[in-house]
C-alpha positions as CSV (number, residue, x, y, z in Angstrom):
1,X,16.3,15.8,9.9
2,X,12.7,16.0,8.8
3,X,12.4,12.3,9.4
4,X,13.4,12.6,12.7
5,X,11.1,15.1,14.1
6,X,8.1,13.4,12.8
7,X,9.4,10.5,14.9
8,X,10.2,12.3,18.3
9,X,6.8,14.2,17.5
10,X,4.7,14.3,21.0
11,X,1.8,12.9,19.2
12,X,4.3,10.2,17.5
13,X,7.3,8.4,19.3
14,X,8.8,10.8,21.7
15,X,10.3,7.9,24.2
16,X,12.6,7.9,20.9
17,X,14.0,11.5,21.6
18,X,17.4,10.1,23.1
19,X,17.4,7.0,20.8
20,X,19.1,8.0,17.8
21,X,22.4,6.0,17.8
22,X,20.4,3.5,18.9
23,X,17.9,3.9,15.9
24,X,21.0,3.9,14.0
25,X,22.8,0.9,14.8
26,X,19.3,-1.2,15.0
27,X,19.3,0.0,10.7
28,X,23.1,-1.3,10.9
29,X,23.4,-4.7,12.7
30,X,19.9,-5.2,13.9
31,X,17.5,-8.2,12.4
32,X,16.0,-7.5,9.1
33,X,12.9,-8.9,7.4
34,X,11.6,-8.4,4.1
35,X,7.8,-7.0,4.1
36,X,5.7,-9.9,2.3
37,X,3.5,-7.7,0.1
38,X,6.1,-4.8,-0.4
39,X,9.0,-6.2,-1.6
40,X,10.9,-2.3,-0.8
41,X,9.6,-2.4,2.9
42,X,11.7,-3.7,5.4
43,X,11.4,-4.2,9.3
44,X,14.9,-3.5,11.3
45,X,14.4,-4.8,15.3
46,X,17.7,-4.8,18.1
47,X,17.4,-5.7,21.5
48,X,18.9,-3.4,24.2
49,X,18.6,-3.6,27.9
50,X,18.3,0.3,28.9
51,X,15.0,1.3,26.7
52,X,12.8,3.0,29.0
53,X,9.4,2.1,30.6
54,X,10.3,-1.8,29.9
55,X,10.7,-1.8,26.6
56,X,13.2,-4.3,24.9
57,X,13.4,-3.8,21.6
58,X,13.8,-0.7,19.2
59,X,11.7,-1.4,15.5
60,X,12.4,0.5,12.2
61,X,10.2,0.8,9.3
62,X,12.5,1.3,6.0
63,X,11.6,1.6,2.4
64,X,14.3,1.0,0.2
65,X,13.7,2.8,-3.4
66,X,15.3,4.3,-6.2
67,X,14.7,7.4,-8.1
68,X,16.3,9.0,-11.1
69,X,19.8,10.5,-11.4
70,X,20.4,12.9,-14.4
71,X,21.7,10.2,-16.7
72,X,19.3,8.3,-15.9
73,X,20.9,5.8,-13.7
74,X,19.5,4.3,-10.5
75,X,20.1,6.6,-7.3
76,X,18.7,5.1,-3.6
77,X,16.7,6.8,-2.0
78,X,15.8,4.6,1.2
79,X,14.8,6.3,4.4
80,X,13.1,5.6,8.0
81,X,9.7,5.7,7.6
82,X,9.0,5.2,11.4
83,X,10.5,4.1,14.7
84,X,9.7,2.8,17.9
85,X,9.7,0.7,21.3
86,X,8.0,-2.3,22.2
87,X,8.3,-5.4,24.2
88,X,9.3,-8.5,22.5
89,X,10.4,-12.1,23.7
């Protein structure tokens, strides 16, 4: 997942390395808001209690778009644009 190493990149988010299911259900159930000036970025966050180095909450950057199929219909193509850890009330 080329996504995925960018994240967990040393230079990136690598406190993320052994977050992925977490990742994953904060893009499932977590809280979602709309991005005010693009409409096709959206901002996942979920609390957990076990984040290390007193983090609270895991954040995901998504943009949701469409491309092209072959008969010209609508085909998503939405994907992680970043990830992260931070401290939130």
């Amino acid at each position: 997942m080329v996504i995925w190493e960018h994240i967990i990149d040393p230079e990136n988010h690598p406190e993320m390395e052994e977050c992925e299911e977490k990742l994953e259900e904060t893009i499932r159930s977590g809280r979602r808001t709309q991005d005010q000036l693009n409409p096709q970025k959206y901002r996942y966050t979920q609390a957990f209690d076990d984040l290390p180095f007193g983090n609270t909450h895991i954040v995901a950057i998504v943009l949701c778009r469409f491309k092209e199929g072959k008969s010209g219909q609508p085909i998503p193509n939405n994907y992680v644009v970043t990830a992260y850890q931070k401290v939130m009330s």
